[in-house]
Residue, then its C-alpha position, 0 to 999 in steps of 0.5 A: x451598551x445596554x444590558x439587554x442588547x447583549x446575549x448571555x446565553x452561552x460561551x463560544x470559541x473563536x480566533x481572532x482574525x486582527x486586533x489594533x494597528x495604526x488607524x490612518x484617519x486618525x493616526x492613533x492605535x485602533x481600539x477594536x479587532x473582528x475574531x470569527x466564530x467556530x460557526x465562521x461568523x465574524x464579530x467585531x469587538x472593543x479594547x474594553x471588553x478583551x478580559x485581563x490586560x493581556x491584548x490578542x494576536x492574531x489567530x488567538x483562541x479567545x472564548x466569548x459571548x456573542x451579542x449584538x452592538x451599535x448598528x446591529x453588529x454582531x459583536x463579541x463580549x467578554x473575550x477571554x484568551x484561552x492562554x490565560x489559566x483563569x478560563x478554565x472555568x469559563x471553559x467547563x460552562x462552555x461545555x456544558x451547553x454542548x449535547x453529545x456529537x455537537x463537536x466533532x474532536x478530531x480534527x478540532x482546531x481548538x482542541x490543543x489550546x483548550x487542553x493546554x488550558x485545562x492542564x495549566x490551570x490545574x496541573x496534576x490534579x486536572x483529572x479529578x478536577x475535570x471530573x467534578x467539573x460536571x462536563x459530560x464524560x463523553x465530552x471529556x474522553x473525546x476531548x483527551x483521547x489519546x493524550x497525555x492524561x487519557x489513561x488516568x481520565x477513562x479509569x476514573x470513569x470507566x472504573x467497575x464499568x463494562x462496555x454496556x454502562x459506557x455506551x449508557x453514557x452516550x460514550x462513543x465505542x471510539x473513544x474507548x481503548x483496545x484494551x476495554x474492547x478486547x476485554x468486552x469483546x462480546x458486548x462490543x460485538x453485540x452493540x456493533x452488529x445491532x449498530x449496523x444493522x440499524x444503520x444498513x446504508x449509514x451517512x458519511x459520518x456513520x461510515x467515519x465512525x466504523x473506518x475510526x473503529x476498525x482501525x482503532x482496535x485489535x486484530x483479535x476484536x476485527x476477527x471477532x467482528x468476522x467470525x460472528x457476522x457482525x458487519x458486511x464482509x466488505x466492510x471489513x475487508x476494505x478496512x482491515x483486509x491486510x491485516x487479515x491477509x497477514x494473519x491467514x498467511x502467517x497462520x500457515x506458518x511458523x511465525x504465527x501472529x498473536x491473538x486474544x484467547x477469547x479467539x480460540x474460545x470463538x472460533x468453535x462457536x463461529x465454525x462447525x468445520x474447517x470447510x466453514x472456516x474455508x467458506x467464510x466471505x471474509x477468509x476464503x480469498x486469503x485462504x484459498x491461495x494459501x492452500x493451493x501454495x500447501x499442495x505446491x509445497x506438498x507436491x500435490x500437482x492437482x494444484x494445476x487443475x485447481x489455478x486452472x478451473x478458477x478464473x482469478x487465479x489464473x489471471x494471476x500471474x504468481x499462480x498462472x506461471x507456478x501452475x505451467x512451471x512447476x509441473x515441468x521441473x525435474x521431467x524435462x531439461x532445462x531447454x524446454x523447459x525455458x521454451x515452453x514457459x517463454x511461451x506460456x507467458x507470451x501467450x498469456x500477454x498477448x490475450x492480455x490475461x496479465x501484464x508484466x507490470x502485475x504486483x503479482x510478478x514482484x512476488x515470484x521475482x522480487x524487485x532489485x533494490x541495487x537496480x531501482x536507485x540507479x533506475x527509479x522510474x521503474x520496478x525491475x526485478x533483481x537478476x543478480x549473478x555471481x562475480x569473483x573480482x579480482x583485487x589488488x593483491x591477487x585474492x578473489x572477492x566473491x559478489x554479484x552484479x546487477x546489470x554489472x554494477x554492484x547488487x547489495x542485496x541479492x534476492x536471487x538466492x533460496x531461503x528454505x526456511x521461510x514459509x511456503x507461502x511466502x516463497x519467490x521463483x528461487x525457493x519453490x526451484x530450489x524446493x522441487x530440486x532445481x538447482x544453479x549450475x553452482x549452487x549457491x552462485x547464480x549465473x547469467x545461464x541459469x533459468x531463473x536468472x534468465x527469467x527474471x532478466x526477461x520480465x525486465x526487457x520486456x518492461x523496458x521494451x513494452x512500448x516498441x514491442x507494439x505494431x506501429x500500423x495497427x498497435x498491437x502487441x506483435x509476437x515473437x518469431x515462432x522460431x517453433x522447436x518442437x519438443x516432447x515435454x512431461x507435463x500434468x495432466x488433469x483428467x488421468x490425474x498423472x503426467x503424460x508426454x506431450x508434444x509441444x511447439x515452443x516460442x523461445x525467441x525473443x529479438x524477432x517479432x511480427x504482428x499476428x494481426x491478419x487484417x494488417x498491413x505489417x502482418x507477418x513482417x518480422x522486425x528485429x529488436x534488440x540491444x547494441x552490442x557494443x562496448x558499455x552501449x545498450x542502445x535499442x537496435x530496432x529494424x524500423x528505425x535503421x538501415x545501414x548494414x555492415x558487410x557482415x549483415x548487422x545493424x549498425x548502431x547510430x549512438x556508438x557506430x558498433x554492429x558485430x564482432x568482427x568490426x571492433x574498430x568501430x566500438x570505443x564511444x562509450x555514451x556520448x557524453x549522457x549519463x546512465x539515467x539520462x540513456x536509460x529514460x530516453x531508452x525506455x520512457x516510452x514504457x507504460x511501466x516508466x513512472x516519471 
């Protein structure tokens, strides 16, 4: 081949797709492969031009000079594997042809063998050497960011230089250590906030390069960025909002998170006020529930105005339920409360404010763990209750159930002791003096333990609980008690007795809807009674009566106490998750 027809411009990577094998015109071991280039191109190549004696594999890093061969082939010259030490000098020129941006590192397929390369050709002394070699700084730091000679190999560049003479460099601010950027904060901060400004609708590889910098450094540098409007709220709430949450969360607390002192330095500087602080865009959607929680926590019950005057608050059902619940604690007895707050939220279902599927929900009611591996198809919260079993030896062993099986890890119990704003159902009723029956053992009688239990039947039940002529959610029996209750009252600023009609039954339900069919029907819903069988007694489903009125169950063949003889078919041979998902796999909140 003639000198000419070869380029000798540059080096570049590839992998060889297939060397050698059995040539079956010929019958001999072929001589020649294809490798493809980084640009996907495929070139052939000969035995003769693979440099040293080592012969390739199959997807081998080899380095390599492209030209054009006999027929005008692209083909390759001068195929160096890349496991060979001797190529790392090759290597440092194939750098070197390369501006700033023109590999993309992160997720490089050859990055590991070039840096295996590197290492093996020089060992220890690959940093000084890299260094000398003339390759770009910028090439270099992007090339072993987050390796094992990164440390050493950004102090021997970056030593006596602040932020500023790095960005000189064409050293990209993600390729920098969180400890560089929180030691220059405010020139960081300067760069990104004229950065951004420069690029207002930035391409897929600018928003890359922001999602890369926000994850990478601090909490002290993300909230440095906020404090002095360095790049839209938006971005950073999509990027680090979680991180800021927590921070505002615990700052309310006594476990407050750590942060650079440059944050307390900036803080003045940024807000000439709390109410500044409070208004932030950034701040505010963390803050705001944190201080309705500090008037709770407090007994300042112009809390129930604020949730109520604010749209997103009271869709949310953590602060929705507090602001109807609260207020009624320790002015009213435990019936009416539990009717007036069965019926607030049945209400707040049926205009579809909130569903009983809402994150929010598993804040005030946390969700079993005992109960979710026996039932992992769907969130239950935990309704434990206290249990004294009785062992072999006569003594008492003190548990609690779930649904009576055994619960590990009981969330029904008050912890006072955590921050406020962290507080479930059973912390804020403990806090505003409402206690078990047994304090400390939780019963089945208890509100909170009902409550709990309610929001699950409801879950598991959500899909029969619809009209089946015009599909809408049906409402319980207004069994209407009417009570007086104690409630707040926002415009005297103070509690008033009012009269309240309550809906507290929950096994009678009818359409409302006044242009249907069905309108006004009740049907009863419910769980069979019998032993070890919770099969669903749904009117619409059965008829057969016993004498005594009672639906007869079609799974177990039980209806009421009074015929007993017929309890004894404890599953028919299902096991529990199989009854539960043939139960309860209608729900919207049943995930298989």
């Amino acid at each position: 081949m003639a000198e000419n027809a070869k380029s000798r411009a540059r080096w570049y990577l590839g992998s060889v797709l297939w060397y050698g094998g059995l040539n079956n015109k010929t019958g001999k071991e072929n001589q020649f492969g294809f490798l493809k280039s980084e640009s996907r191109a495929e070139l052939f190549f000969h035995k003769n031009e693979i440099v040293g004696s080592q012969l390739p594999d199959e997807n081998s890093p080899v380095l390599f000079r492209e030209g054009v061969g006999k027929h005008a082939k692209p083909t390759a010259y001068e195929v160096h594997l890349l496991d060979v030490a001797a190529t790392a000098n090759k290597l440092v020129d194939y750098f070197s042809a390369f501006g700033q941006g023109e590999i993309q590192f992160n997720g490089w397929p050859q990055r590991e063998k070039v840096i295996t390369c590197f290492v093996q050709a020089w060992g220890d002394d690959v940093v000084s050497r890299l260094i000398a070699s003339g390759i770009a700084p910028y090439h270099l730091l992007a090339l072993f960011q987050q390796r094992r000679y990164y440390p050493e190999l950004f102090e021997a560049i970056a030593s006596h230089k602040d932020f500023n003479d790095l960005i000189a460099l064409d050293i990209s601010p993600d390729t920098l250590p969180r400890e560089f950027i929180d030691k220059h904060v405010e020139q960081f901060a300067a760069w990104m906030k004229k950065w951004a400004g420069n690029h207002p609708a930035p391409s897929p590889a600018q928003s890359a390069m922001i999602e890369t910098l926000l994850k990478k450094i601090s909490l002290s540098a993300t909230l440095y960025l906020a404090f002095f409007n360095c790049l839209p709220s938006e971005t950073l709430l999509k990027h680090r909002g979680s991180d800021i949450d927590e921070f505002i969360r615990r700052s309310f607390g006594q476990d407050k998170m750590a942060v650079e002192p440059y944050i307390r330095d900036a803080y003045p500087r940024a807000f000439a006020s709390k109410a500044d602080w409070y208004r932030h865009p950034v701040f505010r959607d963390f803050i705001t529930p944190c201080l309705l929680k500090q008037k709770m926590f407090r007994k300042d019950f112009s809390f129930v105005s604020d949730i109520e005057s604010s749209p997103e608050l009271s869709a949310d059902p953590e602060f929705f339920i507090l602001a109807k619940l609260l207020p009624l604690i320790g002015r009213n007895d435990e019936a009416a409360i539990q009717s007036v707050i069965l019926h607030e939220i049945w209400q707040a279902l049926l205009s579809g404010r909130f569903t009983v599927g809402h994150p929010a929900i598993f804040r005030l009611f946390p969700q079993c763990t005992s109960l979710q591996k026996r039932f992992r198809h769907i969130r239950l919260s935990c309704e434990a209750f206290h249990w004294r079993a009785k062992q072999a030896d006569g003594s008492t062993e003190n548990r609690f159930l779930c649904r009576s099986k055994v619960c590990e890890e009981p969330r029904v119990l008050p912890d006072l002791s955590k921050a406020f704003v962290d507080f479930s159902i059973y912390d804020w009723l403990a806090h505003y003096g409402m206690q078990y029956m047994v304090v400390g053992e939780p019963s089945k009688r208890d509100l909170p333990i009902k409550l709990a239990a309610w929001f699950n039947r409801i879950r598991e039940l959500f899909a029969r609980l619809n009209c089946r002529s015009c599909g809408l959610l049906m409402v319980p029996n207004m069994k209407y008690s009417r009570v007086e209750v104690t409630v707040w009252d926002a415009a005297s600023n103070g509690f008033i007795r009012k009269p309240f009609q309550a809906a507290y039954r929950l096994t009678v339900f009818k359409c409302a809807s006044r242009g249907c069919e069905q309108f006004d029907i009740s049907h009863y819903i419910n769980h069979c009674i019998g032993y070890k069988c919770s099969e669903i007694i749904d009117d619409r489903d059965l008829t057969e009566k016993c004498d005594e009125g009672r639906y007869i169950c079609a799974f177990c063949g039980s209806c009421c106490t009074h015929h007993r003889e017929k309890y004894g078919n404890t599953g028919g041979g299902e096991t529990e998750a199989v009854q539960y998902e043939r139960f309860y796999g209608g729900s919207p909140y049943f995930n298989r």
